[in-house]
N, C-alpha and C positions, 0 to 999 in steps of 0.2 A: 279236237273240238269236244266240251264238253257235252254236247247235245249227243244223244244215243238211239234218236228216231228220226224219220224223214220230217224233213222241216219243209211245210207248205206254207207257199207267197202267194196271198188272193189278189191279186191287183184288181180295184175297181176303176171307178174312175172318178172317183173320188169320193173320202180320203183313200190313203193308202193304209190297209188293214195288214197286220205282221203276225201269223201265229205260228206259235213254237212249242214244242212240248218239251217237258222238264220230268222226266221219268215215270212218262209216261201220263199225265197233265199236263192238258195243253195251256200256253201261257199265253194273256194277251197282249198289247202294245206298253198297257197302265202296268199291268206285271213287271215289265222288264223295267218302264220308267224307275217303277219303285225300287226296283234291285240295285240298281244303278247308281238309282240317289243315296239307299243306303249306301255301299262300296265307297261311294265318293266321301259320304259324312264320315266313313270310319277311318278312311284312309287321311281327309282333314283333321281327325280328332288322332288318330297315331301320328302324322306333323305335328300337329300341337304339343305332343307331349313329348314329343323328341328335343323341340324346338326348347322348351319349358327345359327339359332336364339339361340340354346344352348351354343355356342361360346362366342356368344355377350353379353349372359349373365353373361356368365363365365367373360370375357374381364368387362364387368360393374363391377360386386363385386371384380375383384381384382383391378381394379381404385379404387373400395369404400375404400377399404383394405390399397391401397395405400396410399391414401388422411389419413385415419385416423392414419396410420403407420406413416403419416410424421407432422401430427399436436400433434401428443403424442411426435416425436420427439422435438417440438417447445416446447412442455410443460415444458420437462424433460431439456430444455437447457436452457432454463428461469428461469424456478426453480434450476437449477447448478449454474447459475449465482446471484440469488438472494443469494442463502445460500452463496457463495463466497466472496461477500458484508457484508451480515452479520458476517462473520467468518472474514473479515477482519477488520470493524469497533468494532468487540469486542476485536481482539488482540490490537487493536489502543488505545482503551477506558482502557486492562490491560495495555498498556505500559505506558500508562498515569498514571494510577496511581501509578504503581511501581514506576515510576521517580519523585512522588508527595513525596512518601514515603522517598525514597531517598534524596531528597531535604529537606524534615522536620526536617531528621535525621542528616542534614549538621552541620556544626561548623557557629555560628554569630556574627558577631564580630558590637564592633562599637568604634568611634571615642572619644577617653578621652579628646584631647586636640588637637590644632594647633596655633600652632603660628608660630612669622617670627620676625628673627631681623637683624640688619644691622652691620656687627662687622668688615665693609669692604668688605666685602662680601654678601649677602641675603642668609638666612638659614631659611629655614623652619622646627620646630620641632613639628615632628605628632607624638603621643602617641596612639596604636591601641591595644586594648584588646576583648577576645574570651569570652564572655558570656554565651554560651551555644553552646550546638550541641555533636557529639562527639568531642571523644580525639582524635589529631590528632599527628601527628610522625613529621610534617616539612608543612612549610608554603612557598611558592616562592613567594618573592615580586619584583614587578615591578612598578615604578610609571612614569608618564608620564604628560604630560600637555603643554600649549603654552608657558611656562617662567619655566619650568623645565629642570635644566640642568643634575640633577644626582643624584646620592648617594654618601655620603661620611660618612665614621666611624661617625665624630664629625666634628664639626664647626672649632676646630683646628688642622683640619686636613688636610694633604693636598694628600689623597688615594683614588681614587677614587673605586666605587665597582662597581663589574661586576653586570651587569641584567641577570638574575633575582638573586635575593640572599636567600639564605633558609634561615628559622629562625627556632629555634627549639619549639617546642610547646606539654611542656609536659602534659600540663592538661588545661580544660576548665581556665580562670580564669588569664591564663599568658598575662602580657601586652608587647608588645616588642617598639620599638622607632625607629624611621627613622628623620634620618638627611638630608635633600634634599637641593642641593643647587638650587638657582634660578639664572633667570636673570638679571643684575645688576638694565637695565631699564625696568622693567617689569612695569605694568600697571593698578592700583586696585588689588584688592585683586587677588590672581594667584590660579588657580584651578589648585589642583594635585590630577591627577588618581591616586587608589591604585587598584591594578589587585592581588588579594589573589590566589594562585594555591594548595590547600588543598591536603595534604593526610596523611587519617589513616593507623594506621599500617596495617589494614586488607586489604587492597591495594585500598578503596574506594577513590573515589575522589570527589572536588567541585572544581568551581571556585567562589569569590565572586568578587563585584567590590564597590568600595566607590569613593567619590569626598571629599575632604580635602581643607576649606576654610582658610589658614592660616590670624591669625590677629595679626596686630604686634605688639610686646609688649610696654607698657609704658617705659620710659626712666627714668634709673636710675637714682634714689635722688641724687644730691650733695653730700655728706659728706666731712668734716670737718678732717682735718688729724686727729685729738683728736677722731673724731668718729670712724674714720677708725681702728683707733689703739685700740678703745673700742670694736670693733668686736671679 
């Protein structure tokens, strides 16, 4: 006990009177309330502050928690985004090559002949054959150019054909022939587009495209009526 003197209890009868001495000063009932109350507010205001700095600590780690909850989120959206890229520059890189594939497997054509001659008219006669590729089912020709005027059957012809016009193309190897007529005053040799619009029976398609230099032809030899008759 912290008390160091004899401690006297007066009992009346009433109230009950408490005195005590405290080193040698006697204390009375209001004394001790007082000490009391103190002890208790200090010892509520050390809770408090324990309490307070447990908080704060609490309150720190769940910022830390925060901070690192949202920079795993930046990771994870970076890395979504990088694979996103990568998954799209490989379907890029397969569609390329699919379309590479495709195109290898096309029909190729090239130009036999062209020529041009004047029968009153300017005619240009292109000769186009398929080389290779697959086999295709029908070709849509279109030709076009600055002194192109059209299609027609033949040179003595006077029908003109609608654009585009299918040609049939049963096997690699078939040559087909376009009659174009020109313009009367056309200017150096006349460039005609040829716009190929492919398809195999398997319902694949291509498009191809050529330029056609028509040259005109040399002019027929003389003959001799005896020649002619000799033919």
């Amino acid at each position: 006990m912290w008390l160091n003197e004899t401690t006297r209890t007066v009992i009346a009868d009433y109230p009950l009177t408490v005195d005590l001495t405290w080193n040698g000063t006697a204390l009375g009932t209001s004394d001790w309330i007082s000490m009391a109350s103190a002890a208790i507010a200090a010892a509520s205001l050390l809770y408090t502050r324990i309490q307070a700095r447990a908080a704060k600590r609490a309150n720190t780690t769940a910022e830390a928690a925060n901070r690192l909850s949202r920079e795993a989120n930046a990771v994870s959206a970076e890395a979504n985004e990088t694979a996103k890229q990568a998954l799209g520059l490989a379907r890029e890189q397969f569609d390329a090559e699919r379309q590479a594939q495709h195109e290898a497997a096309g029909p190729k054509f090239e130009i036999e002949s062209a020529e041009k001659e004047n029968v009153g008219e300017w005619f240009a006669h292109i000769k186009i054959r398929q080389v290779d590729g697959a086999t295709l089912e029908t070709a849509r020709v279109t030709v076009s150019g600055e002194y192109v005027r059209g299609l027609r059957w033949s040179k003595h012809s006077d029908e003109w054909l609608p654009q585009p016009v299918d040609w049939d193309m049963p096997a690699p190897g078939t040559t087909f022939k376009l009659c174009v007529e020109l313009e009367h005053e056309h200017v150096g040799p006349p460039n005609v587009g040829i716009t190929l619009d492919c398809r195999a029976a398997d319902g694949r398609t291509w498009q191809r495209t050529y330029t056609a230099q028509p040259v005109q032809l040399p002019p027929e030899p003389y003959l001799t009526r005896r020649q002619r008759r000799a033919q």
